[in-house]
C-alpha positions in Angstrom: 85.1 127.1 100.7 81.4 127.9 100.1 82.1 131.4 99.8 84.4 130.2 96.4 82.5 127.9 95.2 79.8 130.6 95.0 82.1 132.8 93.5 82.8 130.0 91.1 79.4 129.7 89.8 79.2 133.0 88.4 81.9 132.2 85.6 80.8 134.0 82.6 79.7 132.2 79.2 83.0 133.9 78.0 85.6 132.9 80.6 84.0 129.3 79.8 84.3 129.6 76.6 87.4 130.6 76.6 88.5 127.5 78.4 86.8 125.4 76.0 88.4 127.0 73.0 91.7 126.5 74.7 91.0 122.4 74.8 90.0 121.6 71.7 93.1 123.9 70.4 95.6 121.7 72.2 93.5 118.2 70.8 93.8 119.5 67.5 97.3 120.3 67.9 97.8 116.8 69.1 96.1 115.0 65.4 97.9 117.2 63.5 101.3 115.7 64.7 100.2 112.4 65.5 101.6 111.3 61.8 104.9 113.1 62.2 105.2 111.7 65.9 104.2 108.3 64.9 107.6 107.4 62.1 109.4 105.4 64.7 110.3 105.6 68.7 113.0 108.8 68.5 110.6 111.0 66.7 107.9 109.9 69.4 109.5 110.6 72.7 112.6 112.9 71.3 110.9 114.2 68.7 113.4 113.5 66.2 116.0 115.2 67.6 115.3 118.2 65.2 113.4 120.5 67.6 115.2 123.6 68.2 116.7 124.7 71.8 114.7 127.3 71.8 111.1 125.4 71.2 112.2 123.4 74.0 112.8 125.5 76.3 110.0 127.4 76.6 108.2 124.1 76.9 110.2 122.7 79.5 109.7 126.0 81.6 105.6 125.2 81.0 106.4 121.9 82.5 108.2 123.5 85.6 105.2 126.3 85.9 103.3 124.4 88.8 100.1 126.1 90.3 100.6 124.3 93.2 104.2 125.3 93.7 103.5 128.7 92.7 100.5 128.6 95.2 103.6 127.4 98.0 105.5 130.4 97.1 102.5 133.0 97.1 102.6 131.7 101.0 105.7 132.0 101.2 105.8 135.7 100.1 103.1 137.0 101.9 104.6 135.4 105.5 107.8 136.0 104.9 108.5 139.2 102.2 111.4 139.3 100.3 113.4 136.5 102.5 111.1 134.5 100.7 113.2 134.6 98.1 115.6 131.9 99.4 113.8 129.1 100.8 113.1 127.7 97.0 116.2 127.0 96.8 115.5 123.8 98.9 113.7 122.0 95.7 116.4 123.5 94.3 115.1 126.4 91.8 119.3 126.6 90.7 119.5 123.6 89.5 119.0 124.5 85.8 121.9 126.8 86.3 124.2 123.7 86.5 121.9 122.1 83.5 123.0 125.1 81.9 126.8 125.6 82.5 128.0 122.3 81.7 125.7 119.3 82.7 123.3 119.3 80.1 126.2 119.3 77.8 127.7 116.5 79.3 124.1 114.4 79.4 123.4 115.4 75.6 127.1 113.9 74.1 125.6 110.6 75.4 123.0 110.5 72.8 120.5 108.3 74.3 116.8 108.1 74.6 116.2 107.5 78.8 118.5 108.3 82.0 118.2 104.5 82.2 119.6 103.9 78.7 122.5 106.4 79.4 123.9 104.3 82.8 124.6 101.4 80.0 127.1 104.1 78.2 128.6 104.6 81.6 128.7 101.2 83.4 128.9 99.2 80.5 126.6 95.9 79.9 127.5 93.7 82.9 125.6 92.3 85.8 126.5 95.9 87.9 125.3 97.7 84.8 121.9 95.7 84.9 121.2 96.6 88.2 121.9 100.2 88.2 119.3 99.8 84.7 116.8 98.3 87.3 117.2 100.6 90.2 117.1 103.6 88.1 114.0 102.5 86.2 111.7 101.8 89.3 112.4 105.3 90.7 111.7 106.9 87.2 108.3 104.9 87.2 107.3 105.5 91.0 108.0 109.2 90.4 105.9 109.5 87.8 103.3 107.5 89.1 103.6 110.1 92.3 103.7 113.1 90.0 100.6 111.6 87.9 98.5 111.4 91.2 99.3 114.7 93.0 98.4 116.4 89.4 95.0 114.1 90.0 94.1 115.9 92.7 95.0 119.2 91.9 93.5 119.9 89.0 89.9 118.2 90.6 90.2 120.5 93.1 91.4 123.3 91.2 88.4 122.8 88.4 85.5 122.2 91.4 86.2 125.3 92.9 85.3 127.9 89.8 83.5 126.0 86.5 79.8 126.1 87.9 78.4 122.1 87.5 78.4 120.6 90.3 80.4 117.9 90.2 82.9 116.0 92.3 87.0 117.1 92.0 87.9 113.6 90.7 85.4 114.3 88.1 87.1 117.4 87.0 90.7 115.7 87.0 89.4 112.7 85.3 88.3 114.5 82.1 91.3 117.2 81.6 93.8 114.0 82.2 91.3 112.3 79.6 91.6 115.4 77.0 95.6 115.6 78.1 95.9 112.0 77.6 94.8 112.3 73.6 97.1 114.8 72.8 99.6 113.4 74.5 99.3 109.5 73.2 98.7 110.8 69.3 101.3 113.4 69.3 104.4 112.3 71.1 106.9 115.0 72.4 106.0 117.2 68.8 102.5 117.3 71.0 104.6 117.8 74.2 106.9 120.7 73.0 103.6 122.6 70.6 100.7 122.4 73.1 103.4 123.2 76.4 104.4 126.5 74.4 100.9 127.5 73.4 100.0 127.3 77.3 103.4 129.1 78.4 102.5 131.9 76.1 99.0 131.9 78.1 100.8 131.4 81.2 102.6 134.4 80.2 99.9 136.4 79.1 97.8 135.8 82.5 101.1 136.9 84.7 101.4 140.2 83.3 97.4 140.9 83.3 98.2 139.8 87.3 101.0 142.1 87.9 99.2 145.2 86.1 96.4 144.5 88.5 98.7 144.9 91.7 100.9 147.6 90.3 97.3 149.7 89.4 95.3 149.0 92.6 98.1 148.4 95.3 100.0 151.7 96.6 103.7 150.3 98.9 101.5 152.1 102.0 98.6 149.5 101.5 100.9 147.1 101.5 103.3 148.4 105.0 100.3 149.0 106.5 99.8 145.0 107.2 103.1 143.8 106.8 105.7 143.6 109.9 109.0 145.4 109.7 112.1 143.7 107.6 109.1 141.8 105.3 110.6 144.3 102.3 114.0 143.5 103.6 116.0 140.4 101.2 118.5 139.7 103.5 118.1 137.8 107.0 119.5 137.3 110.0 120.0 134.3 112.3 116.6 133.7 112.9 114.0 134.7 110.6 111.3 134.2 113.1 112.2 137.9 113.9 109.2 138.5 111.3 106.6 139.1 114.0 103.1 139.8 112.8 101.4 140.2 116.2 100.3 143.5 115.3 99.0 143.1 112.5 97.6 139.2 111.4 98.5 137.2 114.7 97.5 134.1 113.2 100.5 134.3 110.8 102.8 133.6 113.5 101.1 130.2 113.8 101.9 129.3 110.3 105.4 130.2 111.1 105.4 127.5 113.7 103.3 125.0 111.6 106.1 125.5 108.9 108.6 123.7 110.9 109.3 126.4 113.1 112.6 124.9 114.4 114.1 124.7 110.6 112.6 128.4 109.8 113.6 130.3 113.6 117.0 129.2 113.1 116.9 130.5 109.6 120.7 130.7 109.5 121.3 127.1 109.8 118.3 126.1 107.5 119.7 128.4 104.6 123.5 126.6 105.0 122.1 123.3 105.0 119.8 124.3 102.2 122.4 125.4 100.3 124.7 122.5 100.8 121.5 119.7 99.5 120.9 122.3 96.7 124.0 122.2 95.4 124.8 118.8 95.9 121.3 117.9 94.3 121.8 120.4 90.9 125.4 118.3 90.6 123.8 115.0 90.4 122.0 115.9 87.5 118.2 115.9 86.4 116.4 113.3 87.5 114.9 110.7 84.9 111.3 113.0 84.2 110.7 115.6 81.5 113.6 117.8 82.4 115.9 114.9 80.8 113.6 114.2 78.5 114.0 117.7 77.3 117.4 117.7 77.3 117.8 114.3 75.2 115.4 115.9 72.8 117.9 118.5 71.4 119.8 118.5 68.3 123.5 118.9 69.7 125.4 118.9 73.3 125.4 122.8 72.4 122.0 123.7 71.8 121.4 121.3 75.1 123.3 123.9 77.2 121.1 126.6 75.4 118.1 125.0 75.9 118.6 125.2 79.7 119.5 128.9 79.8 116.2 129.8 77.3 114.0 127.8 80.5 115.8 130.3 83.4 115.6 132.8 81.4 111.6 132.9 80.1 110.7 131.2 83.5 111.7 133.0 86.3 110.2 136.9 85.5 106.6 135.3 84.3 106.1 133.0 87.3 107.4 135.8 89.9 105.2 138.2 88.4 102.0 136.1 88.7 103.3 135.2 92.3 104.0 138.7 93.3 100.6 140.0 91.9 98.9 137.5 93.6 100.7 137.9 96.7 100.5 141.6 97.1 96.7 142.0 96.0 95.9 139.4 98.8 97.9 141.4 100.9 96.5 144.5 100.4 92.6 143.4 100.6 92.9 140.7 103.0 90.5 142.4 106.2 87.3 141.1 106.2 88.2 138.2 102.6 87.7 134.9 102.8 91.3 134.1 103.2 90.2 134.6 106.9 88.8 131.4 108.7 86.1 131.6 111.5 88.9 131.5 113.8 91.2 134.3 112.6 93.4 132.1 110.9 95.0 132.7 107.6 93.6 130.0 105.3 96.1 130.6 101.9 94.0 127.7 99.8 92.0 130.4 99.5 94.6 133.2 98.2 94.2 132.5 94.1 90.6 132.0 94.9 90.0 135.2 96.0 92.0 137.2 94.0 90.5 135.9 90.8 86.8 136.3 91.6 87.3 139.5 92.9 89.8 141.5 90.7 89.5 140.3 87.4 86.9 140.9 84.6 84.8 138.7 82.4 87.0 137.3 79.7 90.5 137.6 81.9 89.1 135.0 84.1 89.0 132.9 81.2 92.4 133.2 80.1 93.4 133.1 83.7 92.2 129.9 84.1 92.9 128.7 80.9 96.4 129.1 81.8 96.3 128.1 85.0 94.8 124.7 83.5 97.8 124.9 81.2 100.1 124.9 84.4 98.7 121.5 85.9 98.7 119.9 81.6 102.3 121.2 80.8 103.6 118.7 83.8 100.9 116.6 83.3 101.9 115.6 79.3 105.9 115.8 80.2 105.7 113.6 83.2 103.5 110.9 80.9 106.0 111.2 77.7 108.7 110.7 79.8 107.3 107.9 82.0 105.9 105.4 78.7 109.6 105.9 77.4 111.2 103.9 80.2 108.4 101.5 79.9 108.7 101.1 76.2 112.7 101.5 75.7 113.9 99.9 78.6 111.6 97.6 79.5 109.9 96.4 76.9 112.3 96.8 74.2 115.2 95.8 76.4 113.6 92.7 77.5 110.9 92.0 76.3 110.8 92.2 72.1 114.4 93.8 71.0 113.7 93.3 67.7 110.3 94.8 66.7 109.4 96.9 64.1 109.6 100.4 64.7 105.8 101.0 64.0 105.1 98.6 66.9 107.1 100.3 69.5 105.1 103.2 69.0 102.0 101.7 69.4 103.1 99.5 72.6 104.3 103.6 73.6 100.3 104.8 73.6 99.4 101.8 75.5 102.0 102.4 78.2 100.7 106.1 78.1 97.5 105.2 78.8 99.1 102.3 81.2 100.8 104.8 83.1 97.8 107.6 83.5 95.1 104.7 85.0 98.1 104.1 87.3 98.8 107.8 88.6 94.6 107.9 88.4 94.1 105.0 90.6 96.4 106.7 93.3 95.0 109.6 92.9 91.8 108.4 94.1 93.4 108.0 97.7 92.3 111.0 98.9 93.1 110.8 102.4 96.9 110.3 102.0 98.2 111.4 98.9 100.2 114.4 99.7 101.7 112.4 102.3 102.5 109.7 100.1 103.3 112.5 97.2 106.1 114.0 99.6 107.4 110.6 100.5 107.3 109.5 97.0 109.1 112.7 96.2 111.2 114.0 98.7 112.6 110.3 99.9 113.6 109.0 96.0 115.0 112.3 95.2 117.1 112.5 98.1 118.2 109.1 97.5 118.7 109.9 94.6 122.3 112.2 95.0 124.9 110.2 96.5 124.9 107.9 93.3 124.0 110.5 90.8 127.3 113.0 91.9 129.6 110.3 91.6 128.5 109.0 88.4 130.1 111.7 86.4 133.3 112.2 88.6 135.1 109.2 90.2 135.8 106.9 87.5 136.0 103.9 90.3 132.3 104.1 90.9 130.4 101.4 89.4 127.3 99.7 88.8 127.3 97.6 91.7 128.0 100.8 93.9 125.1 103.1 91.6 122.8 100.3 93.0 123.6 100.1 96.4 124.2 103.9 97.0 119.9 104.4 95.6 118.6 101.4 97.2 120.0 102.3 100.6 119.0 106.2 100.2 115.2 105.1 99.4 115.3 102.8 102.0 115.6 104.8 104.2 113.9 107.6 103.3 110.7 105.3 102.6 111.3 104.2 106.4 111.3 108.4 107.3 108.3 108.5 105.3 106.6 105.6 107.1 105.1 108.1 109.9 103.0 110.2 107.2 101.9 107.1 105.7 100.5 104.6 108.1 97.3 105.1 110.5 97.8 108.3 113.3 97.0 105.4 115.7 99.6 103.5 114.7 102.1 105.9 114.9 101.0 107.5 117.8 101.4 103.3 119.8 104.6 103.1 118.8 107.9 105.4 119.9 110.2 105.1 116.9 107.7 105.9 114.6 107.2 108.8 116.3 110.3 109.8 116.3 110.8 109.4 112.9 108.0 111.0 111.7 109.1 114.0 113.8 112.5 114.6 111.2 111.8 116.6 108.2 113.6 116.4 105.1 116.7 118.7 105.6 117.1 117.3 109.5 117.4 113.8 108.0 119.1 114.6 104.9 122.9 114.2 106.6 121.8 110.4 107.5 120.6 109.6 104.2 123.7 111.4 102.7 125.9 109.2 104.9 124.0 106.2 104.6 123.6 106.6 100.4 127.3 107.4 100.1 128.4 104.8 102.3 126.4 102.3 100.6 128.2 103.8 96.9 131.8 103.8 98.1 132.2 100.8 100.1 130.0 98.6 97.8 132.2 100.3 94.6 135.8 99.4 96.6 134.5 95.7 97.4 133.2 94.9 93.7 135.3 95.0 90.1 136.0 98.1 88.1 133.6 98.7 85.5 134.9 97.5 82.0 138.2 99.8 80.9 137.0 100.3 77.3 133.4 101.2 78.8 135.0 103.9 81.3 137.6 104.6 78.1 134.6 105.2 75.8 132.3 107.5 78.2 135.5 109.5 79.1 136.4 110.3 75.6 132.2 111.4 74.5 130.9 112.9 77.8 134.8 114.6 78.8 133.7 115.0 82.4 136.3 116.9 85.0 136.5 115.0 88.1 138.6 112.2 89.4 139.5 110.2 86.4 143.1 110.3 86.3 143.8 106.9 85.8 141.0 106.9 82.6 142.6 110.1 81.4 146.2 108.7 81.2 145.3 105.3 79.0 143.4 107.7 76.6 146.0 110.3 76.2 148.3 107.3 75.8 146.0 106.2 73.0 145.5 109.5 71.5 148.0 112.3 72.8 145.9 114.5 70.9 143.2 114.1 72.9 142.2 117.1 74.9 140.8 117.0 78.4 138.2 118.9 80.2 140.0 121.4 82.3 137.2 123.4 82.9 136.1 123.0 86.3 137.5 126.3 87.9 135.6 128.1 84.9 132.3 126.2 85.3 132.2 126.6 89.2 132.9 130.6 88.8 129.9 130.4 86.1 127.6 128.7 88.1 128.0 131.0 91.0 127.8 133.9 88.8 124.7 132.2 87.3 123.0 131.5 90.3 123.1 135.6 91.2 122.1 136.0 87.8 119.2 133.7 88.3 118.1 135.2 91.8 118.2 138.8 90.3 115.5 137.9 88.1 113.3 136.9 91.0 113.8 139.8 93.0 113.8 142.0 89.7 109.4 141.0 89.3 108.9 141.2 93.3 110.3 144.5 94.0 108.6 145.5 90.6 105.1 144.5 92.2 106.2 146.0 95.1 107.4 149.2 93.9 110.2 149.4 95.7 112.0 151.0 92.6 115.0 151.9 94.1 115.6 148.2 94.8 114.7 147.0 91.4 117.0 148.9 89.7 119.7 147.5 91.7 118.3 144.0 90.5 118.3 145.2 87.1 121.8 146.2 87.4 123.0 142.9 88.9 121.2 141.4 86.0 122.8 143.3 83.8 126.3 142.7 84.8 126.1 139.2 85.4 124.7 138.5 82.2 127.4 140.4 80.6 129.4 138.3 82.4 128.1 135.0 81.3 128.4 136.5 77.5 131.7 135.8 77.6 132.6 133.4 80.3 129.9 130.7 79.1 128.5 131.4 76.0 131.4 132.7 73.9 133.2 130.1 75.4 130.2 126.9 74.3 131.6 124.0 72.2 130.2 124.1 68.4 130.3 120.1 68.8 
């Protein structure tokens, strides 16, 4: 780390300046919109509803442009090549092709402000209904909270490591929150959507700078002259573990085994499990964070659907070319770098480091950094927009004052703003254990969070009482998994089950949870009353979901014979499929690119090509104008 923070202190006047000019660009951007934002609560958090799809795309892909993600999958490249390509898809990276296909579509018709807002439209106003409201509002506010600290100590670290004072990380975090917090609180989601596309645009800029570096100083034999055989090779086979760097960087095999060897040897069973939690997570839906918050923002159930495929489309080449570049320069200079710890290991904290202090120029640093800032404040400003509108819409103006003027909603939303960032500041100062809390926070709500989610928009049975059951049992028990990463090693270490727990990862104890979330949903739905008719009648007729609704679909045809059902699922699953390919092919399109394998590319290309002809006609010709 010295090595870097040395490195760090030579930071030109210009590259600082460069940051600087970017900040008080993005403040001003914030007062200038603060009177627009400021009319009443929908022009606040939705903007009005008048921003185009197009707008909002590009600034919900700056929201999903994480450094420290994209810092995961530069480690992920340079251990494991082009099979690399897959293991995303455990977050998963696919699930804006479902947002895309039909989903986002279906969320939009609701016309709502929150995802909490939106379970009254489908469980109607009961005592079930009120619960769901509850259950679905905590895990939007402990997620964000979660989100808000891991950002916290990213950025702190991020910052200490190249501006040259000499001051602690939580100092760092403390005042780009504080500047991201202004525009955020004056400007609303006009702030959001402006500022986010100003720092994808230097996102942008920085990845291509990042690739041309690689493709001018990396030749393919630089690069095969470190890397083991089958790391240029997409497709795997039963184990992936084959990958064997022992002659080469021996130490790389070790992170293979740190990186739950078990899961990653058998590589085979890892990718069908994966697949099976990724696309059971993407059919649930986005969660209640900015994503939604995007997606409510749009101006029709159409431009909704094209909001998500403008986010795949100016996301995927950008990011994969910054990853790539980075990936392949450290791969090609790494004898004798930092990256190397005293004892021979890989250390990859170090990878972004490296490559920035020693490849780029005065003035590209700046822009580098600026945008890499820009990655950490895009989620930063999204996660807090999205978080003060549960607080303000359903809380406060749900329970609390139902009846104020609009004026004072939106001044109770820049309290909860800045309510919400103290919060995600206060955890953020518990150094010691906030990536484990972070990965409990995220990885146990958001598995507990499918069960309920899937069948909320296909069995027509399902209610509120079994929404509420189905989420509190999967976060139970995924807070008890998480128990082990959270409490004192001593602890842990006296006591066998804890141990035992703590040894299951994610995907090993993601059938339980399934089991234990859906159980909870079903049995809890079948024991309880059916929603209200007219309620179920009412969300069938707006949202025109396909999925078990038979007895729904019946009483409304009845009512109206001209209704017309959705009988699109055989056509949306056959797009989705096509469009995760589609999706894919633009990953492997930038990698192969950066690694010149151009006979491999152009295959890419061509798959991009065809399945995006393909899509033309069996998606987009076929959108709804309404």
């Amino acid at each position: 780390m010295d090595m870097v923070l040395a490195a760090g202190k030579m930071l030109s006047g210009l590259d600082i300046g460069i940051v600087i000019a970017y900040l008080v660009i993005i403040v001003i951007a914030g007062v200038w919109l603060s009177r627009r934002a400021g009319q009443n609560m929908e022009s606040y958090f939705l903007g009005g509803k008048r921003i185009p799809w197009y707008f909002l795309g590009i600034a919900n892909a700056s929201g999903m442009f994480d450094i420290t993600g994209t810092m995961w999958l530069v480690m992920l490249l340079f251990v494991y090549g082009m099979k690399s390509v897959w293991i995303p898809w455990v977050w998963p990276v696919f699930n804006q092709v479902f947002l895309m296909v039909y989903l986002s579509v279906w969320l939009r018709r609701s016309n709502v402000m929150t995802g909490a807002e939106w379970l009254r439209t489908r469980f109607g106003k009961e005592v079930g209904s009120e619960l769901s409201h509850i259950s679905i509002v905590i895990f939007a506010l402990i997620s964000v909270i979660g989100f808000l600290a891991y950002a916290f100590q990213g950025v702190g670290k991020f910052a200490a490591i190249f501006f040259p004072w000499d001051w602690a990380p939580s100092t760092y975090a403390m005042i780009f929150m504080g500047i991201t917090t202004i525009y955020v609180i004056l400007g609303g989601m006009y702030s959001v959507v402006l500022t986010d596309i100003i720092q994808f645009s230097i996102l942008t800029i920085a990845s291509v700078f990042i690739a041309i570096l690689a493709l001018n100083k990396v030749s393919p034999d630089m690069i095969s002259r470190i890397v083991p055989h089958g790391w240029e090779n997409l497709f795997f086979d039963w184990h992936l573990s084959d990958l064997d760097w022992s002659g080469t960087v021996a130490s790389v095999n070790e992170t293979i085994k740190d990186n739950n060897y078990l899961v990653y040897g058998c590589f085979g069973a890892f990718f069908m499990m994966m697949l099976f939690k990724g696309i059971l997570s993407s059919a649930a839906g986005p969660a209640p964070n900015y994503d939604m918050q995007k997606i409510l923002s749009t101006r029709s159930p159409r431009e909704a659907s094209l909001m998500s495929f403008c986010t795949i489309t100016v996301l995927f080449i950008p990011r994969f070319l910054l990853i790539g570049g980075i990936g392949v320069l450290a791969l090609a200079f790494f004898e004798g770098s930092p990256m190397q710890t005293q004892g021979g290991k890989v250390d990859f904290e170090q990878v972004l480091p490296f490559v920035i202090n020693n490849y780029l120029s005065p003035g590209l640093v700046g822009l580098v950094l600026a945008g890499l800032l820009a990655a950490f404040m895009s989620t930063f400003d999204c996660t807090v927009n999205a978080g003060a509108s549960y607080i303000v819409n359903d809380i406060y103006k749900r329970y609390i004052n139902p009846s104020a003027p609009e004026k004072r909603y939106v001044f109770i939303s820049y309290l909860a703003s800045i309510v919400i960032v103290i919060v995600g500041v206060t955890f953020g100062f518990l150094t010691d254990s906030i990536n484990s809390i972070c990965n409990w926070i995220v990885n146990g709500l958001y598995a507990g969070y499918i069960v309920p989610n899937v069948l909320k928009w296909h069995w027509w049975r399902f209610n509120g009482y079994g929404y509420f059951a189905g989420m509190v049992a999967g976060i139970l028990f995924a807070m008890f998994m998480g128990l082990g990463g959270i409490l004192p090693a001593d602890i842990v270490a006296g006591n066998e089950l804890l141990t035992r727990v703590n040894s299951v990862n994610e995907l090993q104890g993601f059938p339980i949870l399934l089991l234990l979330s859906g159980l909870a949903s079903i049995v809890v739905s079948l024991l309880t009353p059916a929603d209200n008719e007219q309620t179920l009648k009412e969300f069938y007729k707006n949202v025109r979901p396909w999925g078990l609704w038979r007895p729904i679909r019946e009483k409304v045809l009845a009512e109206n014979p001209a209704f017309i059902p959705n009988r699109a699922f055989c056509r949306d699953a056959i797009n989705v499929v096509v469009g995760i390919v589609w999706q894919t092919s633009m990953v492997t399109t930038a990698l192969y690119l950066i690694i010149k394998n151009y006979q491999a590319c152009g295959i890419s290309i061509a798959v991009l090509v065809i399945t995006s002809v393909f899509l033309k006609f069996n998606w987009y010709n076929k959108l709804e104008e309404n």
